[in-house]
OpenMM code with the backbone's topology and positions (N, CA, C; nanometers):
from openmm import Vec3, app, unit

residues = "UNK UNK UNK UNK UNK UNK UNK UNK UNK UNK UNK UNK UNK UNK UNK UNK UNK UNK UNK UNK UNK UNK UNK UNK UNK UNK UNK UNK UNK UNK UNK UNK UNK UNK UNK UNK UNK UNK UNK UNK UNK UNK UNK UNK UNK UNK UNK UNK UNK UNK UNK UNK UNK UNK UNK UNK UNK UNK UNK UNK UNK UNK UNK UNK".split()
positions = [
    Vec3(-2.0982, 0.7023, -1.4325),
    Vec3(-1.9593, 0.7453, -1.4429),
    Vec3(-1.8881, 0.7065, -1.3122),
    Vec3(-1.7886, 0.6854, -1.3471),
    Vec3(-1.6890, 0.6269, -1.2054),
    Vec3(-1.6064, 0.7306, -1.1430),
    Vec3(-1.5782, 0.6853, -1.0233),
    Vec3(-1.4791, 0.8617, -0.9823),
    Vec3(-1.3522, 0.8425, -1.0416),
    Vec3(-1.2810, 0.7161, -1.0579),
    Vec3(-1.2036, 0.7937, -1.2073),
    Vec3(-1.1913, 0.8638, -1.3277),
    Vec3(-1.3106, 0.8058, -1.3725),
    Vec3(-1.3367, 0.9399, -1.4856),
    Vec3(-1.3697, 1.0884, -1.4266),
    Vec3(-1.4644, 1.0705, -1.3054),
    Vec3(-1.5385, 1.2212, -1.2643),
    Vec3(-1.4071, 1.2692, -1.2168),
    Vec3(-1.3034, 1.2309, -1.1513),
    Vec3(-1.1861, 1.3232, -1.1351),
    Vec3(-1.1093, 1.3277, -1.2442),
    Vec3(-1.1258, 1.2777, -1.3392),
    Vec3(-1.0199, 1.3244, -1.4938),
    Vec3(-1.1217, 1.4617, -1.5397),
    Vec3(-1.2134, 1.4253, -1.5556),
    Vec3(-1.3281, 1.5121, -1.6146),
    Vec3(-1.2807, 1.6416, -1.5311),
    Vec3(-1.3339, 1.6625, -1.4122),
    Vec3(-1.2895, 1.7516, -1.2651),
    Vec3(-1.0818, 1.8257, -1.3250),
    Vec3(-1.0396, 1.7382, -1.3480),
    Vec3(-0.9029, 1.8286, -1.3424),
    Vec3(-0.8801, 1.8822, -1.4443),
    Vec3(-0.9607, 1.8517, -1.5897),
    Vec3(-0.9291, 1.9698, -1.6837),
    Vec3(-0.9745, 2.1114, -1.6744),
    Vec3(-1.0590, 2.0847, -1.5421),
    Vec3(-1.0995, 2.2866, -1.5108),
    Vec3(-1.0452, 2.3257, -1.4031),
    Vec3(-0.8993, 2.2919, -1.3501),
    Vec3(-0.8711, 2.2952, -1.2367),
    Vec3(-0.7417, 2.3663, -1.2623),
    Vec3(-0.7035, 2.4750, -1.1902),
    Vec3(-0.5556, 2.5633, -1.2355),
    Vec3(-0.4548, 2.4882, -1.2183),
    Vec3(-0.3188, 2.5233, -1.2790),
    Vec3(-0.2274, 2.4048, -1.2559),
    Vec3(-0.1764, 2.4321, -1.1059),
    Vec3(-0.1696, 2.5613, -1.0544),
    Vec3(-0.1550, 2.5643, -0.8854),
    Vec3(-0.2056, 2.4620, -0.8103),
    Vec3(-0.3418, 2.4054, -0.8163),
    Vec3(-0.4157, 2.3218, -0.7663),
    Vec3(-0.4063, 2.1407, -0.8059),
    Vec3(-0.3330, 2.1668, -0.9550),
    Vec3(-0.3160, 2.0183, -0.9437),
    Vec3(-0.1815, 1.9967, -0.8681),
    Vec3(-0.1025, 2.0856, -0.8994),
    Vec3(0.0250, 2.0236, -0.7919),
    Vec3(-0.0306, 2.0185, -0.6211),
    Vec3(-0.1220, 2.0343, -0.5726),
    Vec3(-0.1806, 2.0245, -0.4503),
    Vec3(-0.2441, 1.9069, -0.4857),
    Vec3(-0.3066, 1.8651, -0.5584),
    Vec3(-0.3948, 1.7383, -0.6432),
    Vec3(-0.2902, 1.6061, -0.5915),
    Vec3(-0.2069, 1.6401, -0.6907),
    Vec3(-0.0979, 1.5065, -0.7439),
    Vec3(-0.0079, 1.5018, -0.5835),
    Vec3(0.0143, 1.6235, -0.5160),
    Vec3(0.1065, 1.5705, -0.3616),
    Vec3(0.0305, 1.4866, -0.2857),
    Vec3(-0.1364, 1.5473, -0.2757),
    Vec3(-0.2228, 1.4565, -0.1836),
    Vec3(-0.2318, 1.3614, -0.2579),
    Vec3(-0.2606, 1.3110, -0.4002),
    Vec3(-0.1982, 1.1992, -0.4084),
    Vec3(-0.1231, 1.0845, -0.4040),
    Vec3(-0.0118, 1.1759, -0.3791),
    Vec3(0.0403, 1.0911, -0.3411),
    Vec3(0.1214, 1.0479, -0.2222),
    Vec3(0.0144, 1.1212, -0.1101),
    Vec3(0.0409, 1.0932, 0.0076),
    Vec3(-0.0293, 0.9620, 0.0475),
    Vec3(-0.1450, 1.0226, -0.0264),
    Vec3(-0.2570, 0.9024, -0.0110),
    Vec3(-0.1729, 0.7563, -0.0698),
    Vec3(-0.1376, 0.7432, -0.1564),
    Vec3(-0.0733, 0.6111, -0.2044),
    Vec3(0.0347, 0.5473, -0.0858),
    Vec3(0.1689, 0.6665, -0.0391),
    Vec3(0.2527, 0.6356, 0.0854),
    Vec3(0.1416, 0.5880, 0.1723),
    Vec3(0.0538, 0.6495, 0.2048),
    Vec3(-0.0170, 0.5775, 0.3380),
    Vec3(-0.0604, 0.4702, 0.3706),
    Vec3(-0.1226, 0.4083, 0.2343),
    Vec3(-0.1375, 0.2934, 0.1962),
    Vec3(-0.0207, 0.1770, 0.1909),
    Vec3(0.1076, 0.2510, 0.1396),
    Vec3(0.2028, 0.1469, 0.1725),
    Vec3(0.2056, 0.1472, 0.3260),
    Vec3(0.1969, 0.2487, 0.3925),
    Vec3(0.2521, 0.2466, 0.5336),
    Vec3(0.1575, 0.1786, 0.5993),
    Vec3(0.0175, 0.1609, 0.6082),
    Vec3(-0.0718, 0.0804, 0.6232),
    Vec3(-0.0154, -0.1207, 0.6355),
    Vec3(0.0210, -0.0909, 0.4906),
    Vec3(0.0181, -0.2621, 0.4509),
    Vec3(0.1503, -0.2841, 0.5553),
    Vec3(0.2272, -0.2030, 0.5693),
    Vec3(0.3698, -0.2800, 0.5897),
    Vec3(0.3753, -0.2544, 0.7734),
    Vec3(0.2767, -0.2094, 0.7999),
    Vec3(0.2322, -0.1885, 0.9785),
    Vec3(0.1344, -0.3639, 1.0075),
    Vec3(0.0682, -0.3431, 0.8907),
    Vec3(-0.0088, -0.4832, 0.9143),
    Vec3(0.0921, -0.6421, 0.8699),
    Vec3(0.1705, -0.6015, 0.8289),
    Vec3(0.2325, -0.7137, 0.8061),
    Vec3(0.3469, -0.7481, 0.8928),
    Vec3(0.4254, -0.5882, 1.0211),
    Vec3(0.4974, -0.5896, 1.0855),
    Vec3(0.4260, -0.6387, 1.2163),
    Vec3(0.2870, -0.6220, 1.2397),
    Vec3(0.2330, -0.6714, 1.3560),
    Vec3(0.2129, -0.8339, 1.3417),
    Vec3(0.1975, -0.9216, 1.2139),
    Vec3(0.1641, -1.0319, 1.2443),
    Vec3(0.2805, -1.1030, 1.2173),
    Vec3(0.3573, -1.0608, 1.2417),
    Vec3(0.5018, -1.1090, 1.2342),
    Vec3(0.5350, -1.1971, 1.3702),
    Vec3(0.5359, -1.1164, 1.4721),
    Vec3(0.5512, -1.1757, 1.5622),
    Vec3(0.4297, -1.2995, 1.6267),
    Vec3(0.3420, -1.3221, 1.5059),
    Vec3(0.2164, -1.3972, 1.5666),
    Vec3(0.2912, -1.4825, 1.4923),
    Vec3(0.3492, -1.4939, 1.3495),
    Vec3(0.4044, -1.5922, 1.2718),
    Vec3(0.4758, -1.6689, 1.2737),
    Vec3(0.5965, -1.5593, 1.3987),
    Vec3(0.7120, -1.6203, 1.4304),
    Vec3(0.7360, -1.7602, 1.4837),
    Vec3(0.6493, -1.8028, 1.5789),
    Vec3(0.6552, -1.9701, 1.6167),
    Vec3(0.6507, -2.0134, 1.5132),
    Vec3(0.5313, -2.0257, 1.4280),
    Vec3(0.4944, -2.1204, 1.2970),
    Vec3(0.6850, -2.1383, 1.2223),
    Vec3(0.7201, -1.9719, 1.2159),
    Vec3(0.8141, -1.9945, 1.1197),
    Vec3(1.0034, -2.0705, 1.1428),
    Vec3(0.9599, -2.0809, 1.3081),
    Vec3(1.0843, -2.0911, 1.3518),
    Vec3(1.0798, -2.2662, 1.3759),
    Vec3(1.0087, -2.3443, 1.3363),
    Vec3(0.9808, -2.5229, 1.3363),
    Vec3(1.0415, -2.5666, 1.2910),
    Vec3(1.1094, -2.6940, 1.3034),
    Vec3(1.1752, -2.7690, 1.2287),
    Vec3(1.0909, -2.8457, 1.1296),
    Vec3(0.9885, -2.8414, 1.1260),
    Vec3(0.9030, -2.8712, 1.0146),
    Vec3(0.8774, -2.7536, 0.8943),
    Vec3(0.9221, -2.5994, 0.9543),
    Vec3(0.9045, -2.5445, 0.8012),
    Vec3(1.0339, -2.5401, 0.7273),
    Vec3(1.1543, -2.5499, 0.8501),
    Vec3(1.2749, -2.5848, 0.7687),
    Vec3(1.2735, -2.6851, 0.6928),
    Vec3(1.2547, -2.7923, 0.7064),
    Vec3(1.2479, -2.9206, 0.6702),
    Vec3(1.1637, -2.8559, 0.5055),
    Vec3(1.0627, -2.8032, 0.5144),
    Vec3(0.9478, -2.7630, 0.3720),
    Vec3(1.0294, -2.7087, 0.2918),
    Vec3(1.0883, -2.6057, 0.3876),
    Vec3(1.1749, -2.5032, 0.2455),
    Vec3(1.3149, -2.5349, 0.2222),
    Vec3(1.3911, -2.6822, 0.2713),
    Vec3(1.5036, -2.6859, 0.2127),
    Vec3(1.5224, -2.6999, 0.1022),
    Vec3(1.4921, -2.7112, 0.0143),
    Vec3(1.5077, -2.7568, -0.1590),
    Vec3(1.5169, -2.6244, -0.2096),
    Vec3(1.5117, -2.4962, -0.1420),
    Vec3(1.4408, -2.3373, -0.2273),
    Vec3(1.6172, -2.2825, -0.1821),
] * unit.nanometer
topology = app.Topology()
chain = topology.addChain("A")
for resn in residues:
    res = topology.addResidue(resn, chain)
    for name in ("N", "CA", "C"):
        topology.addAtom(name, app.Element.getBySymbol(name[0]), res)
């Protein structure tokens, strides 16, 4: 069994007090994950920035 099922299985004996504690840490957990991706993508930004500032990638993406 996978822990998706074992936590579906798990929340039909669970009071509904507790799933609204369930579903918030849920979905904190999901925000964090965005906040994660968009920290890792704000740090290699500035590693990118030469590559992106060339007259050779202008030159690639004029037609777009």
């Amino acid at each position: 069994m996978n822990p998706k099922e074992i936590i579906l299985r798990e929340i039909e004996h669970v009071p509904e007090d507790v799933l609204e504690e369930v579903l918030d840490f849920l979905k904190f957990l999901k925000q964090r994950k965005s906040l994660d991706m968009f920290e890792v993508t704000a740090a290699s930004e500035s590693a990118l920035k030469k590559d992106w500032l060339r007259p050779e990638e202008d030159e690639a993406w004029q037609h777009l």
